[in-house]
Every structure is written in C-alpha cells, then in structure tokens.
C-alpha positions as CSV (number, residue, x, y, z in Angstrom):
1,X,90.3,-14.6,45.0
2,X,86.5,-14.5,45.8
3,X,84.4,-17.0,48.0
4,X,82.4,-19.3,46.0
5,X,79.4,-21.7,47.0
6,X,82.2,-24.8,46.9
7,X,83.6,-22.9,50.1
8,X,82.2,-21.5,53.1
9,X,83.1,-17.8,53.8
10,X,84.8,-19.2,57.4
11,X,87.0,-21.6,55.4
12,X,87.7,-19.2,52.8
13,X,88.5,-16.5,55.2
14,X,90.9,-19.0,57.1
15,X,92.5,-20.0,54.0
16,X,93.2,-15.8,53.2
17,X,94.2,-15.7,56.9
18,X,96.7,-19.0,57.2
19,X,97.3,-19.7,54.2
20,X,95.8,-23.1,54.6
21,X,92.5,-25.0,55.4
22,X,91.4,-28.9,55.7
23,X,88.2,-30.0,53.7
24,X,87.0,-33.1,56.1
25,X,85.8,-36.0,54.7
26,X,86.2,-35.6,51.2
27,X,87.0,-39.6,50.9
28,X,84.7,-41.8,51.6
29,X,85.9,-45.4,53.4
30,X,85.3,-46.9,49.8
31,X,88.0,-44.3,47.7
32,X,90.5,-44.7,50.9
33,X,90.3,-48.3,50.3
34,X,90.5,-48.3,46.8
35,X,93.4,-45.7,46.5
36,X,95.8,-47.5,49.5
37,X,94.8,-50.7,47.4
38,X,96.3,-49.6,44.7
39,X,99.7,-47.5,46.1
40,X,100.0,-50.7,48.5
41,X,100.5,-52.5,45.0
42,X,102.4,-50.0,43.6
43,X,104.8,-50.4,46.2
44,X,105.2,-54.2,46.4
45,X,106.2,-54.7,43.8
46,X,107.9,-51.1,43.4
47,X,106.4,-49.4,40.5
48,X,108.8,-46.6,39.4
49,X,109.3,-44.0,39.0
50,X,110.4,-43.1,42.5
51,X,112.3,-40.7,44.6
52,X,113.9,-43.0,47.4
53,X,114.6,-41.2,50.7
54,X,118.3,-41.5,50.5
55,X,118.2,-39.2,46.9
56,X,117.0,-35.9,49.1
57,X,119.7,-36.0,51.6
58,X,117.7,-34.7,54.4
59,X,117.6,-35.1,58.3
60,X,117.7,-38.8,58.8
61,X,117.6,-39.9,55.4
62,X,119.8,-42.7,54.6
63,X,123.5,-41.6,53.2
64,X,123.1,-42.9,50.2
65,X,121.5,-45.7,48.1
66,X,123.1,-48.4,48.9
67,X,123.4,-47.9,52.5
68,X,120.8,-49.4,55.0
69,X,117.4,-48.2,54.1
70,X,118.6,-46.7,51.1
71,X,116.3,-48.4,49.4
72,X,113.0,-46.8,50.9
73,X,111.0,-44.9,48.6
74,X,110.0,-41.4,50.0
75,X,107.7,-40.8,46.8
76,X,105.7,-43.0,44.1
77,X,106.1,-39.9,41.0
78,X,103.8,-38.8,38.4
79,X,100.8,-40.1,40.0
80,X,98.4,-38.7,37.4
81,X,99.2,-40.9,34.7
82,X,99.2,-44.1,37.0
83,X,95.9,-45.1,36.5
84,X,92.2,-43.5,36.0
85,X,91.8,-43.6,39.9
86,X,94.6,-41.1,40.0
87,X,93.3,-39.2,38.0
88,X,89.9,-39.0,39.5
89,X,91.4,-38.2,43.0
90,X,93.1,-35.7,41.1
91,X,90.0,-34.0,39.6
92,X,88.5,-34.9,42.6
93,X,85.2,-32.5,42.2
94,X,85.2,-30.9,46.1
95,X,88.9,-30.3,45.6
96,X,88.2,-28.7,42.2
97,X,85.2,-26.8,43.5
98,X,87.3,-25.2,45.9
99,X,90.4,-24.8,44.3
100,X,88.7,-23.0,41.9
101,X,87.2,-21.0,44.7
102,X,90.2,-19.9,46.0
103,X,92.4,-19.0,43.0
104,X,88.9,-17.4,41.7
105,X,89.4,-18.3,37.6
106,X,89.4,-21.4,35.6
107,X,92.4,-23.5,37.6
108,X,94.5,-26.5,36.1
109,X,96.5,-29.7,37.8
110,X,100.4,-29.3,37.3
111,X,101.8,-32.5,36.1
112,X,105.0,-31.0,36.5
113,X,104.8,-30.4,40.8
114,X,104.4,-32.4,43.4
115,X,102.3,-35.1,41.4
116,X,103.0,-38.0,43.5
117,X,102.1,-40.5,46.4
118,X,104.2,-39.1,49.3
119,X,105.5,-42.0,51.4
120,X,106.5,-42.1,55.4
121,X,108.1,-45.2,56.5
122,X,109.1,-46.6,60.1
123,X,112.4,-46.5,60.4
124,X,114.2,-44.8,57.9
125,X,111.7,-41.6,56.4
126,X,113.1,-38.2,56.8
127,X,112.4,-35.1,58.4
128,X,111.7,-32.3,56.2
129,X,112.6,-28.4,57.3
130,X,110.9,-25.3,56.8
131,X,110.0,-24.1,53.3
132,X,108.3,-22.5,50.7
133,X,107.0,-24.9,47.8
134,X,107.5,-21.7,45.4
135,X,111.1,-22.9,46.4
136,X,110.9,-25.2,43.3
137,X,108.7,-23.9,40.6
138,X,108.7,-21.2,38.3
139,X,105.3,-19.7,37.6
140,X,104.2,-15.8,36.0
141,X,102.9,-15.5,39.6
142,X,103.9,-17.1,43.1
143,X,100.0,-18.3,43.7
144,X,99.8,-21.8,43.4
145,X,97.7,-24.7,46.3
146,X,98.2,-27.9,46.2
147,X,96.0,-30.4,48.0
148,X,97.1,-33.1,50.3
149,X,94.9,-36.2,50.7
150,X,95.3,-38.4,54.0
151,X,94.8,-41.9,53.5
152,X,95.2,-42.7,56.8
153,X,95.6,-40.8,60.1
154,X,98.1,-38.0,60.5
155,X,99.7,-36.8,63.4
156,X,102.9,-35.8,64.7
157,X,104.3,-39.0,65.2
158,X,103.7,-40.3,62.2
159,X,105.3,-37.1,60.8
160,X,102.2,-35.3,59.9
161,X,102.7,-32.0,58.0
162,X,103.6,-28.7,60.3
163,X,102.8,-25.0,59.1
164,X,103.3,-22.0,60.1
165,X,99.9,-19.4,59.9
166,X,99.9,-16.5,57.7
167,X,103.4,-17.2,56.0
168,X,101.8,-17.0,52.5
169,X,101.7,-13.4,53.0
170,X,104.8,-12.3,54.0
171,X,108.1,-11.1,52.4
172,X,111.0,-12.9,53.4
173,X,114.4,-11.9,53.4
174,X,116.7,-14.4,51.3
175,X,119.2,-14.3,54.3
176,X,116.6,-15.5,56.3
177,X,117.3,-18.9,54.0
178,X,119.8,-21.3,53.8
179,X,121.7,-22.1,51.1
180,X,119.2,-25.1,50.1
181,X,116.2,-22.4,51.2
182,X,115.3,-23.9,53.9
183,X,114.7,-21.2,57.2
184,X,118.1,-20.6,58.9
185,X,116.6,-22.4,62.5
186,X,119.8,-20.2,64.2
187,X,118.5,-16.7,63.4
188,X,116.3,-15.2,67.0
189,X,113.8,-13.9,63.5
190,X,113.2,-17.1,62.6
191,X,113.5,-19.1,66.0
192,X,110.9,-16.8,67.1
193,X,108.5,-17.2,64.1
194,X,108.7,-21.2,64.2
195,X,107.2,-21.0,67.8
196,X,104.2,-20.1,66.0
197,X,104.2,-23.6,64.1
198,X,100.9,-26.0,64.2
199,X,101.1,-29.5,63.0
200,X,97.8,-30.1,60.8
201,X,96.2,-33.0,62.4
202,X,94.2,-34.8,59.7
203,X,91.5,-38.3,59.4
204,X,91.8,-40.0,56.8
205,X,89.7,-39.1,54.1
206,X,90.4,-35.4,54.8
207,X,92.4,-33.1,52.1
208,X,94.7,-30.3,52.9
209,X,94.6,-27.1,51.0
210,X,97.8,-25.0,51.3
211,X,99.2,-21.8,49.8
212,X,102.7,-22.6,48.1
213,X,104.2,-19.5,49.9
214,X,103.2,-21.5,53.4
215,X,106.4,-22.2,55.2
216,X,105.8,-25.8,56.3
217,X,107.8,-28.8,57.1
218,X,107.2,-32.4,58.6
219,X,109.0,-34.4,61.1
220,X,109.6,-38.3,61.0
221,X,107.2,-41.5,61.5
222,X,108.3,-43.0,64.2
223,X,105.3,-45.4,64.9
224,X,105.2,-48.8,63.3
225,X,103.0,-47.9,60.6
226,X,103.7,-46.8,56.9
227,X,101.9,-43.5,56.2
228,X,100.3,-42.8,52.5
229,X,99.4,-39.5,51.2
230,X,98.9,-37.9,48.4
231,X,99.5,-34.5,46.7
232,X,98.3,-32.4,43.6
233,X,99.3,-29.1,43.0
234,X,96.9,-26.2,40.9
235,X,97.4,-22.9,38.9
236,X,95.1,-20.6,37.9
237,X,95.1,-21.0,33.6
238,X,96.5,-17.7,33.2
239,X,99.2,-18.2,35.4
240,X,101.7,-19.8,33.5
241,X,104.8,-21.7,33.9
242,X,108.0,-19.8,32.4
243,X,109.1,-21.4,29.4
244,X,112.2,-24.1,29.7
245,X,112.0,-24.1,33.5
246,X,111.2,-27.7,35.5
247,X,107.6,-26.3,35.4
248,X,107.0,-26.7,31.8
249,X,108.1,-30.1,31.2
250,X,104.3,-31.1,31.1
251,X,101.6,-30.1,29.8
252,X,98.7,-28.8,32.8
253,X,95.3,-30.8,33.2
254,X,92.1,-28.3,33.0
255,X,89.9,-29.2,36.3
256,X,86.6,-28.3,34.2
257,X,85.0,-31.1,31.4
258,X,86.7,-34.4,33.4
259,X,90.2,-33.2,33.1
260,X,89.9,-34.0,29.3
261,X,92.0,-31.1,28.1
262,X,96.0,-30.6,28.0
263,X,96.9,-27.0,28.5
264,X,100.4,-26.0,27.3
C-alpha cells in the first residue's frame, strides 16, 4: 500500500498505524437527507431482506423472533442493488479515491460482505463484542476495508463503533477467541489489550475506513433515537474470494468506470 493524492500522508500513515481512519464530511446535508429518506422508507414499510436483531443472538438481542422486540431489524441487506442511490454511496468517489489509496491497486465493492444499512434501535439493539471482520470471509489474502458512513451522529450512547489501535497488525492466538471468535474478555492478555479501546466518535456525513483485521465492537443505543449507518466493504481485484465460500456468492463491483463492471 502506497499514499496517493486521494489521501494525505498523516491519514495514510494513521490508517498503517490503527488500522483505521475517518474521512470528515464526505456527505453533504443534501446526500444525508436523501439516503435516511430513503432507508426511513425502507423501513416503514420493511423492505426485506433483513437480519432482525433477535437472528444474531448477541448481548441484549431479543431471544428469539417472536419474543418482544423480536421483530427489530438490526440490518436492511444487500444495499447495493436497492436503488441507484446505493449504489452511488457505494462508489462514492472520495471513498473510492482512497480506498484505492490504501489497498494501492485497482479495488472492487464486495456484494457478498457487509453490503447493508446497519440499524440501532432504542430499546432492543444489541451489543456487539470484539472481533475481527476477517472472522467471516474468505479471501486469497486477509486485506480487505470497509467504509462506514454516519447518517447521523455517533457516539457511545447511541452505540457508536469501538476499536482497538493497531490490531490489524497483529497475530492472534485462536485461544485468545471464543468459540463464536469473539475475544475471550476473561483472559488478563486480552483484559489488558481492551483497555486500549477508543470509541470512533463520528458527524454525520463522515465515513469510517477500517482494516478487516481491526478488533472492534459496539455497545447499545440507549438514547431515544434510531441510529442509521451504512457499510461497504472493498478488495483489491487480485485478491480474490476462494471459490464456494460465502464470499463468492456474488459477483464484486469494479470502483473505476461508475461501477459498471461485474468481476467474478
């Protein structure tokens, strides 16, 4: 990875250094309105498909289903292909620019990860513990970033996302994990490493850029307000998902040309 004019040298060195860094502003007041428009619509009515909080069984989540707030969506899936605004957030140029920076070769949009409009509601959203995206996915190479977009404000009581610096460069043992690969919280290793943890404090308008080695995690809203993200995730074009694995469902979307062209 090499520095490029769509990213300063400071916020590419912090990105090499955290494994994260937060592009300010990158939404203007007109896109924020425009994209909550359209999720607020996609949610009332619910348009599916969606991941409902009591289907990922984690702190706080509802037991299942049918119990009381079972029924609160957690995400809105496959937000790509929900309409040419997603798709243009997606492709979203500064994101692109400095994606592409970053990874430092021609970079593509899984359709396959993350993909979605995360949700947080009052109430009954869940807390989420410390992981490793590269958890889920199975790529020739662990080096994947994802960008979050904030619609709105995001802090820790709204459950804003928490990291922990430098993460995306370390080796971790797998009994350091639990059985689900989340951090074992009991072990003094990794009681003493989540002391080190920030919470990512964003505007709205701002975009996240993370390392999908980053441990992170997020804690629950509990003001009165719904929060909205959203979150994309990128490959470099010669990394490539291993064939028959969740990551190869769908075809990737090339950044370059408008996101015109499918890559297999």
């Amino acid at each position: 990875m090499s520095p490029d004019v769509a990213l300063s040298e400071r916020a590419f060195a912090a990105f090499q250094r955290d494994g994260y860094v937060v592009l300010p502003g990158v939404l203007d007041t007109a896109a924020i309105n425009a994209v909550t428009r359209f999720v607020e619509d996609s949610l009332d009515p619910l348009v599916g498909p969606v991941e409902y909080e009591a289907d990922v069984a984690y702190p706080g989540s509802p037991a299942h289903r049918q119990a009381l707030g079972g029924n609160t969506p957690r995400r809105l899936l496959h937000a790509y292909a929900r309409s040419p605004l997603m798709r243009e957030l997606a492709l979203h140029p500064t994101v692109a620019d400095a994606v592409t920076a970053l990874i430092g070769s021609p970079a593509l949009m899984s359709q396959c990860h993350h993909n979605c409009v995360m949700t947080k509601y009052p109430g009954y959203s869940s807390a989420t513990l410390w992981h490793q995206d590269i958890r889920y996915w199975s790529f020739d190479q662990p080096e994947l970033i994802s960008a979050w977009f904030a619609l709105g404000s995001e802090q820790r009581g709204n459950g804003a996302l928490q990291v922990i610096p430098g993460t995306h460069r370390f080796e971790f043992d797998r009994g350091r994990l639990d059985a689900d690969l989340f951090l074992r919280p009991e072990l003094s290793s990794n009681a003493e490493l989540m002391t080190q943890a920030r919470v990512v404090e964003l505007h709205a308008g701002d975009v996240l850029l993370f390392h999908c080695r980053l441990f992170h995690a997020a804690g629950r809203n509990t003001t009165s307000a719904v929060k909205l993200s959203l979150v994309f995730t990128y490959h470099a074009e010669d990394n490539l998902p291993i064939p028959g694995t969740r990551s190869a469902i769908y075809p990737s979307i090339a950044l370059s040309h408008g996101g015109a062209n499918e890559r297999e």
